[in-house]
N, C-alpha and C positions, 0 to 999 in steps of 0.2 A: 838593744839599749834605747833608752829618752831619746830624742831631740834635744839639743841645747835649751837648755829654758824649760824644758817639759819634763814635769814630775815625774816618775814612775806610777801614782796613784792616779795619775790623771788618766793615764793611756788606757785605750776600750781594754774590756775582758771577755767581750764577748766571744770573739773568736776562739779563746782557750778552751769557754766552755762548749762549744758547737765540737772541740771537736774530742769532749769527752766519751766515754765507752756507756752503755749502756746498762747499767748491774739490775739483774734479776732478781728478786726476791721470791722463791717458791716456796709452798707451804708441802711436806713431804708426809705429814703425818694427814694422809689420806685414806680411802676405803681399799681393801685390799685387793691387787690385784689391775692399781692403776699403774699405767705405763708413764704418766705427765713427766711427775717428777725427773725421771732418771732421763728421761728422752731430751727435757729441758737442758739437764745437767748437759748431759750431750754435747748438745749441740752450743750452748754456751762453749765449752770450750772450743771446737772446730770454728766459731765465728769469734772467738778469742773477746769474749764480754762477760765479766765479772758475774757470779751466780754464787746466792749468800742463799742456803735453805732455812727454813722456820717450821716450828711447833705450833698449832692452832687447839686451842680450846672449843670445842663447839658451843658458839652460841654465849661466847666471853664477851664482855662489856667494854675489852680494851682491846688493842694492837698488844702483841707478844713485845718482846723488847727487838729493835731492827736497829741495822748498823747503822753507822753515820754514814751518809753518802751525801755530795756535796752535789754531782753527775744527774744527769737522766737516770731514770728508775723503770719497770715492770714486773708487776705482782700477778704473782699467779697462783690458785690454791683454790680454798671451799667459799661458800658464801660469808663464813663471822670474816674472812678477812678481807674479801671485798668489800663488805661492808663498813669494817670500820677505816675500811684504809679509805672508803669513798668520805665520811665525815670528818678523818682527819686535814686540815689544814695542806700537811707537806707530802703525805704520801697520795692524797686523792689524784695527783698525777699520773700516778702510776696506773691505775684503774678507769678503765673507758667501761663509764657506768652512770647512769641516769635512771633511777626507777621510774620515772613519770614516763620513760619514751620506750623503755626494755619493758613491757606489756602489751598483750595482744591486743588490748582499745585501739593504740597505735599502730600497731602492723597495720591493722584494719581499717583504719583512717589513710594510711597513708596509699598501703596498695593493692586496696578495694579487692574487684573479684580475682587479684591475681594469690591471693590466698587459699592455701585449702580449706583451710575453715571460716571463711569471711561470712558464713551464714549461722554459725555455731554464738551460743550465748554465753555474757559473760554474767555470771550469780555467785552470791553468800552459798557458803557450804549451807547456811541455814537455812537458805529458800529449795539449794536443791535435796537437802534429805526431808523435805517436806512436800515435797512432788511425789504424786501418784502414780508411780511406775512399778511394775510388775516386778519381784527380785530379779528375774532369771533374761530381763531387760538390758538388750546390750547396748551403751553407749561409749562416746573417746569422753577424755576427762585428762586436764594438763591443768596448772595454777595458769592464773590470770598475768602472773609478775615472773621476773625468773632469777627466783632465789632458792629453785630446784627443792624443794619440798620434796616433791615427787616426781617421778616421770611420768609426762603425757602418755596414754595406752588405754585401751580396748579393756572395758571392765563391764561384769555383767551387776544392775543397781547396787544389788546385796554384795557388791565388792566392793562398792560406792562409800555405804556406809562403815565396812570393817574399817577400810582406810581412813577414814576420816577418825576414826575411834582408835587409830594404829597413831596417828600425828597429831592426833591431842594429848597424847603421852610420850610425843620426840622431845628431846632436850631442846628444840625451839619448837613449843606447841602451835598450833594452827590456832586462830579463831573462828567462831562458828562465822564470823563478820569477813573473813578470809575470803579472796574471790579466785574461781575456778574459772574454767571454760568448758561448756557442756555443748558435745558435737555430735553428729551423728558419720559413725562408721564409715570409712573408706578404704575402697579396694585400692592399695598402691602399688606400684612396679619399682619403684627402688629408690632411692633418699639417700641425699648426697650432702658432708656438711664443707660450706667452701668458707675459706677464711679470707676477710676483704681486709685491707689497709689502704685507704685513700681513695676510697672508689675503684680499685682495681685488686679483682680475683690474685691473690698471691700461689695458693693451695685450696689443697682439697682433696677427699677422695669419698668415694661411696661409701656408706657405712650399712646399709641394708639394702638388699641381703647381704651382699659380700662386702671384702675392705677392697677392693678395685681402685686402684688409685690415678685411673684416667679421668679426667675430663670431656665431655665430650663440648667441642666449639660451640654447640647452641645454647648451652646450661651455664658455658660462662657468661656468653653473649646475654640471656636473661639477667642473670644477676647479675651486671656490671650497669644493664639498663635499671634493674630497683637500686641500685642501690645508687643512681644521679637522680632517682624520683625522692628519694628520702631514704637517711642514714640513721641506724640511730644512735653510733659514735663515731669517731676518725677510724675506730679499729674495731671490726665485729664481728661475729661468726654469724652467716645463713644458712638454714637448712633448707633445703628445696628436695621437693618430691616430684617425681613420672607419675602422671592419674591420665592412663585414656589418652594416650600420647601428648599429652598438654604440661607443661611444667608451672607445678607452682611452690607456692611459699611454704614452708611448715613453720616456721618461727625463725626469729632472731634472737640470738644468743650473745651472753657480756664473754667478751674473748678471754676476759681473766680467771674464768671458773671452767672453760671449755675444752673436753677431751680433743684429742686430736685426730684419733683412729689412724688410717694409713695416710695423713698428710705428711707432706714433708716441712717436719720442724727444725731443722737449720733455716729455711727458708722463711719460713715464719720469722725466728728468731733474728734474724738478719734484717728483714724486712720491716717489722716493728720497732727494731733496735734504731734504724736507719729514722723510721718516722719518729723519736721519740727524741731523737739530736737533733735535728731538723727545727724542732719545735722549741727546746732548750735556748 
């Protein structure tokens, strides 16, 4: 109740909301054969946090219709919903996303040769299909940005080009103005994706070759040290790769478009939810 004298409208609110639940918002109508949603579903209920699914149009000019939520939020789904939920106003909270900093320019600014491709360049689809390389020329090739066009992988030139002729005709087409990353080939020993919240490794588990869902102490101990060199949001997924017994970076991922493979998402979900009232 008031204090004598003291309004009801006077008294803080904030504490009410710090210690509201955290509601999920996931997009279900995905590529077939994804595990996200239902695992999300999951473990929302086991960490007892409100979980509203949606329908995504690919490549819609708007947000679907989303519930009223007055609470802390987290969206999870394809890039059109990242996206717009990053320009809207009230849901861009929910989405830990910056296009200017989720680009390889960046990785590579910030953690030099600790990248595996810090030597690889960044070009217009138009400069690279006008390069003089042999079809049967093998190079790696990933977008510059990560709005998942495509997956970074080992293409011989003449695969270079089909693809680029396969996402000029996707429901969000490419520009020839579009920027890539052109690498050269590397022998890797295995690729692990770890999910950070606040500068500390939550999860993770290897994704190639196997789903192995150890950590091993020195791979944390890397990525807890990139990621107090520069982040490039409160909440992100790293992928890091074994080359020659040396660890390094393969990209930085926005956490609200990112598979989980064998991590443990209760914990995820717990732990984001946690940084997300915190913040509230």
């Amino acid at each position: 109740m008031p204090a004598i004298g003291q309004k009801e409208q006077d008294l803080p609110q904030r504490a009410e909301i710090r210690t509201m639940r955290t509601t999920w918002i996931v997009q279900t109508n995905v590529e077939p054969g994804s595990t996200s949603p239902a695992a999300l579903r999951r473990a929302c209920s086991t960490e007892q946090r409100p979980f509203h699914e949606v329908s995504v149009i690919a490549g819609s000019a708007t947000l679907p219709e989303l519930p009223r939520i007055d609470g802390p939020v987290v969206l999870h789904g394809r890039t059109t919903l990242i996206l717009r939920a990053f320009e809207h106003p009230r849901w861009r909270h929910g989405v830990f996303f910056d296009p200017a900093r989720f680009q390889h320019r960046s990785y590579v600014a910030a953690y030099g040769d600790q990248m595996l491709n810090a030597d690889a360049q960044v070009m217009s689809w138009e400069r690279l299909l006008a390069e003089p390389r042999a079809p049967n020329e093998l190079v790696f090739l990933k977008p510059n940005d990560d709005l998942k066009r495509f997956t970074g992988q080992v293409l011989r030139f003449s695969e270079c080009v089909a693809l680029f002729q396969t996402l000029r005709g996707a429901a969000r087409p490419v520009e020839p103005t579009s920027e890539v990353v052109l690498g050269e080939p590397r022998e890797i020993d295995g690729e692990w994706r770890l999910f950070v919240v606040d500068g500390e490794v939550v999860t993770g588990s290897m994704y190639r070759p196997s789903g192995d869902s150890h950590l091993p102490r020195e791979l944390i101990d890397f990525a807890e040290r990139a990621a107090s060199r520069w982040a490039p949001a409160s909440v992100f997924v790293l992928d890091v790769a074994r080359v020659d017994g040396a660890w390094k970076i393969v990209e930085c991922n926005c956490f609200n478009g990112s598979r989980f493979y064998s991590a443990d998402v209760e914990r995820v979900v717990r732990t984001v939810s946690e940084h997300q009232e915190r913040a509230t």
